[in-house]
N, C-alpha and C positions, 0 to 999 in steps of 0.2 A: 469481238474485239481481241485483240493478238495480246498475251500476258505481257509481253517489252512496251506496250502501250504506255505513256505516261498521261496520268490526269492535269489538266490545265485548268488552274486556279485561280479566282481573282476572287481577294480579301477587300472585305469593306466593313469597316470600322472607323466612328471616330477617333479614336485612341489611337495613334502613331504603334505605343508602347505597346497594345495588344496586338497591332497588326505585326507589328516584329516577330513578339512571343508563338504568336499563328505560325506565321511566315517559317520559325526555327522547328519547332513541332511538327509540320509537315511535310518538309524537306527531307527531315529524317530519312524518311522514305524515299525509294528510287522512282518509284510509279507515280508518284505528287510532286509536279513545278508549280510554287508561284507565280504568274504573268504581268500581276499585277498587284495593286492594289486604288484604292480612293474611300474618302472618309463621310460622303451625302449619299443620298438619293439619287439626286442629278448627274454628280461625279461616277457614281455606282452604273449607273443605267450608262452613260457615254462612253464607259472604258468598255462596257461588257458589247455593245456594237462594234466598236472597233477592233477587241481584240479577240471575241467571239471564245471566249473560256467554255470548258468543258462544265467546270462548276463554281456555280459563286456561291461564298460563303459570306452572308449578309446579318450583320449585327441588327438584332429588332427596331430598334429604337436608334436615329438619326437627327442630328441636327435640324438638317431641312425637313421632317418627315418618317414615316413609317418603312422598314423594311420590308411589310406586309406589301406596301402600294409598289414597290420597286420591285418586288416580285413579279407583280401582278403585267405592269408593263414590259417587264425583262420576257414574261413567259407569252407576251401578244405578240413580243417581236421579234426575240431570237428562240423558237418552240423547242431546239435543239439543246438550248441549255438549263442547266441542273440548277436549283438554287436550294442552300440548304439556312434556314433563319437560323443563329446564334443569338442566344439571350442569356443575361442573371435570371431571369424569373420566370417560374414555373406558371403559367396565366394561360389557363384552358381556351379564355375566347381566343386569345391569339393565336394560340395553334390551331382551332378554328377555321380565323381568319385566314393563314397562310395554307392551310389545305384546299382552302375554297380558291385562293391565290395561284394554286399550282403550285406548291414549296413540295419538293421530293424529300426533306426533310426539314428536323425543327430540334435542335440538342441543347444544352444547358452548358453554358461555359466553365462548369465545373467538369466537365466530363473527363474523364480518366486519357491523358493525350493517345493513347495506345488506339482506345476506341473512338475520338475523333479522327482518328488518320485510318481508322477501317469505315470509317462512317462516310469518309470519302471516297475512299475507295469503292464501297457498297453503292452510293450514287452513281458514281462514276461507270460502274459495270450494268448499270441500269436500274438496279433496285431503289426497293424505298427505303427512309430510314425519319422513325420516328420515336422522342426518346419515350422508354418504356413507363416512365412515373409520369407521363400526362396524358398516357394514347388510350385507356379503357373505355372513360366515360364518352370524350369526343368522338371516338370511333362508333360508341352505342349511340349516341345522338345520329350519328353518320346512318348508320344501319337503318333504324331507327323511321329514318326519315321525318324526325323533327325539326333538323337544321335551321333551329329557330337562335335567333341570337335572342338575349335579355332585353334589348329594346323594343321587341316587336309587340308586344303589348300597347308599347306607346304610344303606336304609329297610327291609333286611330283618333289618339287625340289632337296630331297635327292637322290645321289647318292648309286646305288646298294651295296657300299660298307658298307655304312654311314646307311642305310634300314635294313643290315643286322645287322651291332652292335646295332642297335634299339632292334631290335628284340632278340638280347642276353639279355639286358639290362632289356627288359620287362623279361625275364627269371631268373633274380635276379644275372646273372654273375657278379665277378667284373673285372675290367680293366685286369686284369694279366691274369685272365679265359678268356676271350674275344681273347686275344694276344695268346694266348697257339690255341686257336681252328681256329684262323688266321692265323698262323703262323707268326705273324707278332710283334714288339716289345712293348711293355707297353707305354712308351712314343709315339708312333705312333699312338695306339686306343685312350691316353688322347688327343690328336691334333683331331681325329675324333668327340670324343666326345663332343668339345669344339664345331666342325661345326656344327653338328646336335641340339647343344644348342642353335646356333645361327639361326638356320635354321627353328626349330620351336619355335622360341620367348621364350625357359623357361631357368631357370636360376640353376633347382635343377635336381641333378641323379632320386630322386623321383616322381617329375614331366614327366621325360621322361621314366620312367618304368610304370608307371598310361597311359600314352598316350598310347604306347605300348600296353600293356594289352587289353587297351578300343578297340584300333585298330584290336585288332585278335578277340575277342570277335566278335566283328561289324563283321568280314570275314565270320565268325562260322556262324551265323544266316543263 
């Protein structure tokens, strides 16, 4: 890549106010343009087809949904581009999750601005970037070849039915989709869904679509 290259960026945040302060910080730089921005999931994923950014800079936690899963889709459909997750919280599964995601990186929104606008940079030239107070123990798990998440103990006390709406759920169905391919009522899969919440300790649809994922992945190998 020729050094006069500039990196094409698109922010996704729900915070307006953040994406501005983003937007000012990495402009600094001559090698980093903003392209865009949007504040979901949904929004997140439709700009980055259309305007095909070099790197998205994806807030963990969304409205609609998980930065991990807009990852996940961003890196099935445009392979070309970078996605780097943005969070307050330092939370090992997630970084986990977004590696198993495809996230070329994962930094803490406290980071010093100098070194997110090289962290873009670092992407952007093809490298990885992952922040250094969460990458030991994950990466030994990585090595390791444990790639077990905390739920998977649980997975054997799901019922074949309750295994199987997993398994939709990882597919991005919602409740009514799930009922229509079960034959069975809408209200009856929110009662399922409710046990296999409680079955593997999480409390979010996103969470159990991440587990999901991570779990057929793990089969695949």
């Amino acid at each position: 890549m020729a050094e006069d290259t500039q990196f094409r960026v698109l922010l996704v945040d729900d915070h307006e106010i953040v994406r501005r302060g983003l937007k000012t910080v990495l402009q600094e730089r001559t090698d980093i343009v903003v392209i865009g921005e949007a504040g979901t999931v949904k929004s997140g994923i439709e700009e980055t087809m259309r305007l095909e950014p070099d790197i998205v800079l994806m807030d963990l936690r969304l409205p609609d949904g998980s930065g991990v899963e807009a990852c996940r889709e961003i890196r099935c459909n445009s392979p070309d581009t970078k996605v780097i997750i943005l969070t307050s919280y330092a939370d090992e599964d997630a970084l986990f999750a977004a590696i198993m995601a495809g996230a070329a990186g994962y930094v803490l929104k406290d980071l010093d601005p100098s070194r997110l606008q090289e962290a873009i940079a670092t992407v952007g030239r093809g490298g990885s970037l992952l922040d250094p107070k969460m990458t030991t123990t994950v990466l030994e798990r990585v090595r390791k070849g444990a790639a077990q998440h905390p739920a998977d103990d649980a997975f054997a006390s799901l019922s074949p039915q309750e295994d199987r709406i997993l398994k939709f759920i990882g597919e991005g169905l919602t409740n009514r989709e799930i009922a229509e391919q079960l034959s069975l009522s809408e209200k009856t899969i929110k009662n399922y869904v409710s046990q296999i919440y409680s079955k593997l300790h999480i409390e979010r649809r996103s969470q159990a679509a991440t587990i999901a994922t991570e779990r057929r992945l793990r089969k695949e190998q």
